[in-house]
LUMTORRO-362413 format. One record per residue (C-alpha): residue number from 1; residue in one letter; y, z negated, x negated. Coordinates in steps of 0.05 Angstrom, whole numbers, plus 5000, padded with zeros to 4 digits. Layout:
<pts>
(pt NUM a (Y Z X)) ...
</pts>
This chain:
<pts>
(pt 1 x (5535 4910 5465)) (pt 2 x (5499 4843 5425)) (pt 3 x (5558 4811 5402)) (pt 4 x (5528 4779 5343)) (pt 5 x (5559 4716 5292)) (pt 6 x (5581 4734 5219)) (pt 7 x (5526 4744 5174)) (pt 8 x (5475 4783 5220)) (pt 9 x (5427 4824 5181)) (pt 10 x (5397 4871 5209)) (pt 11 x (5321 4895 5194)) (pt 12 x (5303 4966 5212)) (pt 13 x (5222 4973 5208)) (pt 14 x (5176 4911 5225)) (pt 15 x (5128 4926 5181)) (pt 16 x (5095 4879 5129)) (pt 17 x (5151 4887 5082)) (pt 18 x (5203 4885 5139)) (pt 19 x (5161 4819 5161)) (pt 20 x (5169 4784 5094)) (pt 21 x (5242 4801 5081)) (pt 22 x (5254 4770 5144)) (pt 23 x (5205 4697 5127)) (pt 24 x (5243 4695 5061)) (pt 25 x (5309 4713 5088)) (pt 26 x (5294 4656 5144)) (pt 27 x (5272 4612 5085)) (pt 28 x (5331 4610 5037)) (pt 29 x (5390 4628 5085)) (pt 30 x (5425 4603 5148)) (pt 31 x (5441 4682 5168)) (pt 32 x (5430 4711 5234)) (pt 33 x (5365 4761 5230)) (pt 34 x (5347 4806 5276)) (pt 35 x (5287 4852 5275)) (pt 36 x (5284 4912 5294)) (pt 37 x (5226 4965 5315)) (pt 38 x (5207 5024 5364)) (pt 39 x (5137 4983 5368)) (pt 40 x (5103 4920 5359)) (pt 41 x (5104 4886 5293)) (pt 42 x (5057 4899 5244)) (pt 43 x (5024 4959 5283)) (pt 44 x (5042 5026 5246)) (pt 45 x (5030 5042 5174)) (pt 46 x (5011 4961 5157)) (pt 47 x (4958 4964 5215)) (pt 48 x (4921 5016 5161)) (pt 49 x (4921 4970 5108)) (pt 50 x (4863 4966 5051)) (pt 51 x (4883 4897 5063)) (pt 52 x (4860 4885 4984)) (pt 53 x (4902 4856 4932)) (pt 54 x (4900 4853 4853)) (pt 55 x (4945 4833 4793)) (pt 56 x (4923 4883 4752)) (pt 57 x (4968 4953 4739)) (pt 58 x (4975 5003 4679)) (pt 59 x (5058 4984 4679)) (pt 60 x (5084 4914 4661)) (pt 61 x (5133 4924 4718)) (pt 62 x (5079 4931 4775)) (pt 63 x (5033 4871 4733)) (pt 64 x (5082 4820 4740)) (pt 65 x (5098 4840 4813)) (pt 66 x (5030 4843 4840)) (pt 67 x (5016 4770 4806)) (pt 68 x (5089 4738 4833)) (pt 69 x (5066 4760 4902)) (pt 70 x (4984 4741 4896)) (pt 71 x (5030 4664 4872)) (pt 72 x (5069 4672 4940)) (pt 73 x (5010 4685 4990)) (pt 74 x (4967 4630 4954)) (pt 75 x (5035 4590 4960)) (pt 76 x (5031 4605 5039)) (pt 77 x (4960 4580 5041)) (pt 78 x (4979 4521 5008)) (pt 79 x (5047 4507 5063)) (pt 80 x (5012 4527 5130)) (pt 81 x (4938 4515 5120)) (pt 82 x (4873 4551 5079)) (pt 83 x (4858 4570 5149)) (pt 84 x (4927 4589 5164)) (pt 85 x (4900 4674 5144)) (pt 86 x (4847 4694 5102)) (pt 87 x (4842 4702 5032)) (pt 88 x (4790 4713 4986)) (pt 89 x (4769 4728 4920)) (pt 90 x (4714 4776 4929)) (pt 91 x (4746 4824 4863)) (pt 92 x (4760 4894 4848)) (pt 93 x (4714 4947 4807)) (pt 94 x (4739 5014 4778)) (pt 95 x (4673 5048 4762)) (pt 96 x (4661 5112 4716)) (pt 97 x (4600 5160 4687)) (pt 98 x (4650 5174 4630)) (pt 99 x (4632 5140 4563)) (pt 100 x (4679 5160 4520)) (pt 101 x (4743 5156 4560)) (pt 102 x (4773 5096 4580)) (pt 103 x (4784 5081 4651)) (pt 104 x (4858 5067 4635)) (pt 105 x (4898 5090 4580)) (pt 106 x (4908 5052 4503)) (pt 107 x (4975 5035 4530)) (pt 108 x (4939 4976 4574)) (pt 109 x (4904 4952 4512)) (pt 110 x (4933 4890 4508)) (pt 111 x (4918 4866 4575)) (pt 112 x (4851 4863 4562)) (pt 113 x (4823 4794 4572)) (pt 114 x (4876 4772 4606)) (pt 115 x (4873 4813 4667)) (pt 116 x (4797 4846 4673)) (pt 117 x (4726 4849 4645)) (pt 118 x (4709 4915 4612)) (pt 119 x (4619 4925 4623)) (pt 120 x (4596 4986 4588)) (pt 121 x (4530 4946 4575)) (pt 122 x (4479 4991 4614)) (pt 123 x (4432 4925 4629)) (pt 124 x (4491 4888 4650)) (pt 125 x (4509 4943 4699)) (pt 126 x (4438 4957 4728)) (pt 127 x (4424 4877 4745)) (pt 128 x (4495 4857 4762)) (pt 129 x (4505 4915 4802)) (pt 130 x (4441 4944 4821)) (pt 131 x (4473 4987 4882)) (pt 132 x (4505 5034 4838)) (pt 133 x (4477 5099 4806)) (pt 134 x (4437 5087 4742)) (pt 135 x (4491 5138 4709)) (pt 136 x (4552 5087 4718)) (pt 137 x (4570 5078 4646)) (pt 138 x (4633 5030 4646)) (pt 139 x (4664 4978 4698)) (pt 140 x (4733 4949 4692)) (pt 141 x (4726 4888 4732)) (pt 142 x (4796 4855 4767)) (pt 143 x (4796 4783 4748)) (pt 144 x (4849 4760 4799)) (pt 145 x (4831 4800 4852)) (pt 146 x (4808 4797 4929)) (pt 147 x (4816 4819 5003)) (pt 148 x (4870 4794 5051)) (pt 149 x (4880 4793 5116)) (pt 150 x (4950 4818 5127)) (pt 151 x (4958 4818 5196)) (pt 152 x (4943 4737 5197)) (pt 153 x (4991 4737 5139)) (pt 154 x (5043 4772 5167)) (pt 155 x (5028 4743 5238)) (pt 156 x (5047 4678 5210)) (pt 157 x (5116 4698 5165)) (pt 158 x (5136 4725 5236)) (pt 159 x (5118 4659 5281)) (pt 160 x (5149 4620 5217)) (pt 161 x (5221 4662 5207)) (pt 162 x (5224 4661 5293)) (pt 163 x (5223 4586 5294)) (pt 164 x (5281 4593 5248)) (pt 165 x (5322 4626 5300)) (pt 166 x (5298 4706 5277)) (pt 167 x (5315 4757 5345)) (pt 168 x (5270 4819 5352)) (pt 169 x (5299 4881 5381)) (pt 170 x (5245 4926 5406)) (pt 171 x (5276 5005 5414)) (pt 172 x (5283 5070 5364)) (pt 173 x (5342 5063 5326)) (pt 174 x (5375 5132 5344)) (pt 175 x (5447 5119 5304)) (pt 176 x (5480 5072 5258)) (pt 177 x (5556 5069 5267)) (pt 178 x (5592 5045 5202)) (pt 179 x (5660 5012 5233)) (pt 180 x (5715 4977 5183)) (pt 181 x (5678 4910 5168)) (pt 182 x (5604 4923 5206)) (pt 183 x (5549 4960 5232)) (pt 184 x (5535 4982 5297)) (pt 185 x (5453 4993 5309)) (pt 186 x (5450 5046 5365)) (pt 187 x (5381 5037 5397)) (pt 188 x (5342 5077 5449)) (pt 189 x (5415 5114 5454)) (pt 190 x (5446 5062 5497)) (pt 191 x (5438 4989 5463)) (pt 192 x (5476 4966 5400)) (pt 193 x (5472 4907 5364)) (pt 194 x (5530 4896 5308)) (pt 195 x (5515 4871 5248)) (pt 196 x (5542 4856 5179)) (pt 197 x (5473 4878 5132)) (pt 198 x (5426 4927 5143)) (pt 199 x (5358 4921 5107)) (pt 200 x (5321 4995 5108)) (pt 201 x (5250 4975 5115)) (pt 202 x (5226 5044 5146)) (pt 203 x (5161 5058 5117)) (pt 204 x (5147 5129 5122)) (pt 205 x (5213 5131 5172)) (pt 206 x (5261 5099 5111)) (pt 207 x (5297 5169 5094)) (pt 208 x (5316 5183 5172)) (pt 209 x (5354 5111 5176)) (pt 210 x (5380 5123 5105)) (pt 211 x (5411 5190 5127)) (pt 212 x (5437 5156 5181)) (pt 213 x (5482 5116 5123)) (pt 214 x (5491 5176 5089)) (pt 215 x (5434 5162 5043)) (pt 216 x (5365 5186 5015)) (pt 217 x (5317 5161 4974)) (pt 218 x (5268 5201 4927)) (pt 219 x (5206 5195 4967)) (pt 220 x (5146 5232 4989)) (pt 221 x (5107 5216 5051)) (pt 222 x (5024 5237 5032)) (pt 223 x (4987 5223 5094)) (pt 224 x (4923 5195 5076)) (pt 225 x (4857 5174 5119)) (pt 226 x (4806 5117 5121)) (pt 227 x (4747 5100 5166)) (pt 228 x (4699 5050 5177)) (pt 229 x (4621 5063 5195)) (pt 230 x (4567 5019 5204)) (pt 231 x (4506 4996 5156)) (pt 232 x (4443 4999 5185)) (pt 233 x (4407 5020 5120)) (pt 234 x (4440 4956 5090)) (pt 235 x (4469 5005 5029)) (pt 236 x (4525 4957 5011)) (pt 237 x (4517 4886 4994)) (pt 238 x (4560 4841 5040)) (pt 239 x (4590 4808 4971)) (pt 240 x (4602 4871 4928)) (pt 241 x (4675 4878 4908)) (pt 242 x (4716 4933 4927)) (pt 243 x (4697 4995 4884)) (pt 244 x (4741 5050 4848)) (pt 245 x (4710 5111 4829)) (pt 246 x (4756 5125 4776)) (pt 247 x (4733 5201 4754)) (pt 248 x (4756 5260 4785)) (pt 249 x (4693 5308 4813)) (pt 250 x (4664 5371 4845)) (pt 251 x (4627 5354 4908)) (pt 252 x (4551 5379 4920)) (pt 253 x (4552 5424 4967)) (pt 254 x (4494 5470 4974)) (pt 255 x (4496 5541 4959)) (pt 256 x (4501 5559 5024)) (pt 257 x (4555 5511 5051)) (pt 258 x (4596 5545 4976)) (pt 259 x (4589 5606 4999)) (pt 260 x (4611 5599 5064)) (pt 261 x (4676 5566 5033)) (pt 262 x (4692 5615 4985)) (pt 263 x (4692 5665 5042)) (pt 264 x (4748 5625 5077)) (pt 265 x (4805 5610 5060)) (pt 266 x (4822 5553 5103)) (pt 267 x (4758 5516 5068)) (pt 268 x (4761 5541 5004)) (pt 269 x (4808 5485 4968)) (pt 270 x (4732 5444 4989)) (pt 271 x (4714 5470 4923)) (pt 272 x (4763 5454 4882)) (pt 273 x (4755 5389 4843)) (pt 274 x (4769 5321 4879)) (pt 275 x (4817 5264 4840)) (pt 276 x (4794 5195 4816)) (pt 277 x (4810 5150 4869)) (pt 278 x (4751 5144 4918)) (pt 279 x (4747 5065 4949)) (pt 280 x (4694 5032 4981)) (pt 281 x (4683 4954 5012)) (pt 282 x (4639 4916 5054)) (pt 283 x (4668 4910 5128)) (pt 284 x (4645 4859 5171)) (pt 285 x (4583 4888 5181)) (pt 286 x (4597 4961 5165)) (pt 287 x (4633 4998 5106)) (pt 288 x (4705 5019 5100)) (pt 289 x (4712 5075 5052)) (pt 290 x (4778 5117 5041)) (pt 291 x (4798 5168 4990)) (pt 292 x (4869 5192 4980)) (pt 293 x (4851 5258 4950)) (pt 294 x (4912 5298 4993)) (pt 295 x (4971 5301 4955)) (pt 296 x (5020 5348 4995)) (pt 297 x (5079 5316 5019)) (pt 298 x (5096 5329 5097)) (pt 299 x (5155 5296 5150)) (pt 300 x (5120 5238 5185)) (pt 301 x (5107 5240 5248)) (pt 302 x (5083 5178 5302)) (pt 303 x (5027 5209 5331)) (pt 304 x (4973 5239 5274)) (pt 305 x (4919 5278 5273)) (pt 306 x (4855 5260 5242)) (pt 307 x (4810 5312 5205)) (pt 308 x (4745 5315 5227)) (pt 309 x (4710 5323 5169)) (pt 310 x (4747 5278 5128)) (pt 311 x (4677 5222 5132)) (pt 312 x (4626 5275 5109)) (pt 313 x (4669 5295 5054)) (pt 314 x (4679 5223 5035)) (pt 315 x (4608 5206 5037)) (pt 316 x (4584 5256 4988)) (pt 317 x (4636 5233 4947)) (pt 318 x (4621 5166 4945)) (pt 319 x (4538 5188 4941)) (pt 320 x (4559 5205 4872)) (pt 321 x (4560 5130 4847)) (pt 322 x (4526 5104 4904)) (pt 323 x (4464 5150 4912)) (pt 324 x (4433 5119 4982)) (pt 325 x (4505 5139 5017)) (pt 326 x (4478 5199 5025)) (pt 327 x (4432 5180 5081)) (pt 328 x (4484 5174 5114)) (pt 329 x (4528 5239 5100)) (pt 330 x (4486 5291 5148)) (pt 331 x (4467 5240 5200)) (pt 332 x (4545 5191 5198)) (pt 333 x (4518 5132 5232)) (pt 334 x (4566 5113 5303)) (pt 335 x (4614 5085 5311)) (pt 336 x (4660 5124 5263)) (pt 337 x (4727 5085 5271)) (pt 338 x (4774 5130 5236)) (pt 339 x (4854 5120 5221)) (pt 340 x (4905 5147 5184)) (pt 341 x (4978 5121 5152)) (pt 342 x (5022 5155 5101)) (pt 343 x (5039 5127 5032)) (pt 344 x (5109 5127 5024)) (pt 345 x (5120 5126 4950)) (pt 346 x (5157 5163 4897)) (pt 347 x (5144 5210 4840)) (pt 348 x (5128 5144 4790)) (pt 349 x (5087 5102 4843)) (pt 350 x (5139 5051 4839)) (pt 351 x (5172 5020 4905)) (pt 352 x (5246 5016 4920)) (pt 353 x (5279 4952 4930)) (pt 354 x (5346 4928 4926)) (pt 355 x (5427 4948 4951)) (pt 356 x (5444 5015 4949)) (pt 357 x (5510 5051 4941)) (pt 358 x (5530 5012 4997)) (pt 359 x (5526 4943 4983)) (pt 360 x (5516 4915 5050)) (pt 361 x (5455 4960 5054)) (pt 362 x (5387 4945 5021)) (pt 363 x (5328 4974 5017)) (pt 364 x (5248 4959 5008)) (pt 365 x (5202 5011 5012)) (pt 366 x (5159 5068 4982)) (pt 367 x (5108 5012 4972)) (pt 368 x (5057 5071 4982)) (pt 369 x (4980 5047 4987)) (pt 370 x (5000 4969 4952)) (pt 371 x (5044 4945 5015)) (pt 372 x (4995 4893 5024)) (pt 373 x (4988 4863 4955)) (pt 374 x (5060 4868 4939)) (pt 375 x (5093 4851 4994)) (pt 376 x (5105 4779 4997)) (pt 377 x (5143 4789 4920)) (pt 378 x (5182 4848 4949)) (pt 379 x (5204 4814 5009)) (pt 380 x (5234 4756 4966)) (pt 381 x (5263 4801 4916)) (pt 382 x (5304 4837 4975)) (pt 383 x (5317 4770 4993)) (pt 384 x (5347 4749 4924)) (pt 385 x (5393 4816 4927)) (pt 386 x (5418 4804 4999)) (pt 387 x (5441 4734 4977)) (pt 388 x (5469 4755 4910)) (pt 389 x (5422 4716 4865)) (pt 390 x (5459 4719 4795)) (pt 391 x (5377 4704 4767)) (pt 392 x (5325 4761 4782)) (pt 393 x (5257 4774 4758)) (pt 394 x (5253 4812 4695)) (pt 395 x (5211 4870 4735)) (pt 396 x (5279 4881 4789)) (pt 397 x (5311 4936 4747)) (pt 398 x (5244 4980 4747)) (pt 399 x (5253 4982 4821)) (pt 400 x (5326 4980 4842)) (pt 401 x (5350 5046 4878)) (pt 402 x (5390 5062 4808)) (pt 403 x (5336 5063 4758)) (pt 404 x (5348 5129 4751)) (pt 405 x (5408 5124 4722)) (pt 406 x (5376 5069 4671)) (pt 407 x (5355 5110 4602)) (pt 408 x (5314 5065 4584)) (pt 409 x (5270 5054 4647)) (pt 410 x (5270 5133 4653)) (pt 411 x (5234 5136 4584)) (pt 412 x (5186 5083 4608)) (pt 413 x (5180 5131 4666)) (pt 414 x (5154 5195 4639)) (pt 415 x (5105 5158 4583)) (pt 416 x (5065 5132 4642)) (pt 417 x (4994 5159 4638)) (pt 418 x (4975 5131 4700)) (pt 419 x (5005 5111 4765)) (pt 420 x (4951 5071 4795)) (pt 421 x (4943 5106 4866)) (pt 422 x (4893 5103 4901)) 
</pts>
């Protein structure tokens, strides 16, 4: 056994949110971290980052989150160096052929201005953005809004909170003993490490170290799937901003490949219609595209399959409001580099951060596909609950574990329109 000082905190999951908690934890305390993962840091779920961030959300709650963390990364830049990871403004497009519907709801009016550009001008659209179909009829354009490169980020919160005297523990946590003042972390079965905290920071994993404390947490775990191909048609402009296509569709198959869908049943759901949702963004020299169109929630697993045809279907998608992508969707040009991490979020699309019912154990998670952007503000807010800040952020209610026991924040709940997946 790790016989460990008063005040050790344990954090189970290195990902980027387990990586912040631990910087900001290192940054306003004097307690003993330690950090704990079955892998290297930053390397599961975070290693399939958008890596994109914007300030913009249909809910108040995930606004003012999204812009305290964009304050804290540029706040990082600012400490360590404009070198120190990359960060840049390069924007955010949600894209539509629908005229008369707004891309978000009238609930979002207000924002307006403040937060994005609204271009229904068909001129504007055709010269500004001549890469997109001719039948694009509105753009809501991200003001404060960009790509980031979260493993430098993260990278650097982890060098940072180590010279501060932050232990990793590399093994699978396989138990957690509750004694009469502490915890023991059983790890690889043999190895445990007592502590006084425990900080859930799981990811997908966050239920299986909850029920280990006799918890769990309202969350689904959606596997979804990106890839990355290369340009050499030169379809996407190295400077356009990451693209939203915000409507839901059919995709084109031919009568032939229809038929032969209908006929089975395994392919059959190929017909149905697709969600809003589709992404797209220069990379390096190729184009990352993604498209979180599954929606059934499964038990993660560490080793995942990838679907095969998960690029061709993702191509003629995205051929819809970029027409020349379909060069590419019958002849995918090599190599296809093709991942896959879950989004572990719940019903609302709102993370989960704060004690629980046992209030030497905290959680962050179900940060779904916004880890990235949100992180850094997540990490502190942990933070502020693990110290027992008496001043919060007027978003921490919306996500503590036991909103949904707040009336109020359950009514907010079920009037949302939109949950901004993607």
């Amino acid at each position: 056994m790790l016989h460990n000082k008063d005040n050790t905190i344990a954090i189970c999951g290195a990902g980027i949110a387990g990586v912040a908690t631990a910087y900001y934890l290192s940054k306003y305390s004097n307690a003993k971290i330690v950090l704990i993962d079955k892998h290297q840091p930053l390397s599961f779920t975070t290693s399939k980052s958008g890596e994109n961030f914007r300030d913009f959300w249909p809910q108040p709650c995930m606004r003012a989150l999204s812009s305290e963390s964009i304050r804290l990364m540029k706040e990082l830049k600012h400490e360590y160096g404009e070198d120190a990871f990359r960060m840049s403004f390069s924007g955010y497009n949600f894209i539509s052929h629908n005229e008369a519907v707004p891309i978000f709801s009238t609930q979002v009016d207000e924002a307006t201005g403040k937060f994005f550009e609204e271009i229904s001008d068909a001129d504007i659209i055709s010269q500004k953005y001549p890469y997109l179909n001719e039948k694009v009829k509105r753009i809501v354009s991200i003001k404060n809004a960009g790509a980031i490169d979260v493993y430098g980020m993260g990278s650097l919160m982890l060098k940072a909170a180590k010279m501060k005297g932050m232990q990793e523990a590399k093994g699978e946590i396989t138990n957690i003993i509750k004694t009469t003042s502490k915890y023991d972390v059983v790890l690889d079965a043999t190895k445990k490490i007592s502590v006084d905290k425990i900080v859930i920071a799981a990811g997908p994993f966050m239920n299986y170290i909850a029920n280990m404390l006799g918890l769990t947490f309202p969350i689904e775990n959606i596997l979804q799937q990106k890839f990355i191909i290369p340009d050499p048609n030169k379809i996407i402009p190295r400077d356009m901003p990451f693209t939203i296509y915000a409507d839901e569709q059919y995709l084109d198959w031919s009568e032939e490949e229809a038929a032969f869908f209908k006929q089975d049943e395994s392919y059959k759901w190929l017909l149905d219609k697709f969600p809003g949702g589709l992404h797209i963004k220069p990379e390096g020299q190729g184009i990352k595209l993604g498209w979180a169109f599954n929606r059934v929630d499964e038990t993660p697993k560490w080793k995942i399959t990838l679907s095969d045809y998960f690029p061709q279907i993702v191509l003629k998608g995205a051929s819809r409001f970029m027409s020349r992508l379909i060069e590419y969707e019958k002849n995918i040009p090599t190599p296809v580099i093709q991942y896959a991490g879950y989004y572990t979020r719940t019903k609302e699309n709102w993370p989960l951060i704060g004690p629980t019912k046992d209030s030497n154990v905290f959680v962050i998670g179900a940060l779904s596909g916004f880890g990235t952007m949100t992180a850094c503000a997540a990490g502190q807010l942990c933070v502020q609950y693990i110290l027992n800040k008496n001043e919060l952020p007027d978003y921490a209610p919306y996500f503590h574990p036991n909103r949904y026991q707040n009336s109020a924040i359950l009514r907010e709940i079920r009037k949302n329109k939109n949950d901004g997946q993607l």
